[in-house]
C-alpha positions as CSV (number, residue, x, y, z in Angstrom):
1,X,46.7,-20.6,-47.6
2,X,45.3,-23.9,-46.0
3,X,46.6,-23.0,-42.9
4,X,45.1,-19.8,-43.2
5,X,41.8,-21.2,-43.3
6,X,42.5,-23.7,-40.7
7,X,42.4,-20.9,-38.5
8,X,39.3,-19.6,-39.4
9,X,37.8,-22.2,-39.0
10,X,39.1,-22.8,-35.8
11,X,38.3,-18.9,-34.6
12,X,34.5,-20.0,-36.0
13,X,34.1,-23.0,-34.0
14,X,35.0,-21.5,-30.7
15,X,33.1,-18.4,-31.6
16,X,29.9,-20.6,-31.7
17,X,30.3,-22.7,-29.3
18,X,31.3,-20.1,-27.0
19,X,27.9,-17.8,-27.9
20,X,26.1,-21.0,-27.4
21,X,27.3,-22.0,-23.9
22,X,28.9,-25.5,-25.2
23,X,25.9,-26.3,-26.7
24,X,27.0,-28.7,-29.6
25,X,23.3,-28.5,-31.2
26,X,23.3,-25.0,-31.0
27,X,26.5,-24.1,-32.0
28,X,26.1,-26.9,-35.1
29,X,23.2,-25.2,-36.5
30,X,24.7,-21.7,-36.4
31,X,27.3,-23.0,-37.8
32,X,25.0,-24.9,-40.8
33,X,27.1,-27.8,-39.9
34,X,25.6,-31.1,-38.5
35,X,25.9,-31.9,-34.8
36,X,28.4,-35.1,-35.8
37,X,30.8,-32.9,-38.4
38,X,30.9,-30.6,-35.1
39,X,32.0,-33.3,-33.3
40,X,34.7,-34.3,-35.9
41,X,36.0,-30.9,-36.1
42,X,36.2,-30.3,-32.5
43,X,38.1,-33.8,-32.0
44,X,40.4,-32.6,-35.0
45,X,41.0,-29.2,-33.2
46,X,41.1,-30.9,-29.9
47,X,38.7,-28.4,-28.5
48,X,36.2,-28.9,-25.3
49,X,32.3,-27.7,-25.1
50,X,34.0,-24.5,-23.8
51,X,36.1,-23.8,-27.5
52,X,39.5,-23.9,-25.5
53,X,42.0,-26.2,-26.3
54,X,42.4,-29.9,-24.3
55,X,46.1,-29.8,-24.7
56,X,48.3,-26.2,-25.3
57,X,48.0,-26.5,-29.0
58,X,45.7,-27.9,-31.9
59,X,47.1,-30.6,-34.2
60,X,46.4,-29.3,-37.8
């Protein structure tokens, strides 16, 4: 089940920050999250502005 909702939160995060261009503010506040958790997430994720992955996978 955790895993589960690993991965929608990961499918959220890229969703936003691809409708927001890579905008980490933006994408933050549609997300109701603040700009620093976004930050923390993405690192955890290992995603870019763009929502795609650094390396081939995420570590989770």
């Amino acid at each position: 089940m955790y895993r589960i909702n690993l991965r929608w939160e990961l499918h959220g995060i890229k969703m936003a920050l691809k409708e927001c261009n890579g905008n980490i503010s933006l994408a933050a506040k549609k997300l109701g999250i603040t700009r620093t958790t976004l930050y923390k997430k993405m690192e955890r994720f290992d995603l870019n502005k763009t929502g795609n992955h650094s390396i081939l996978y995420a570590t989770v």
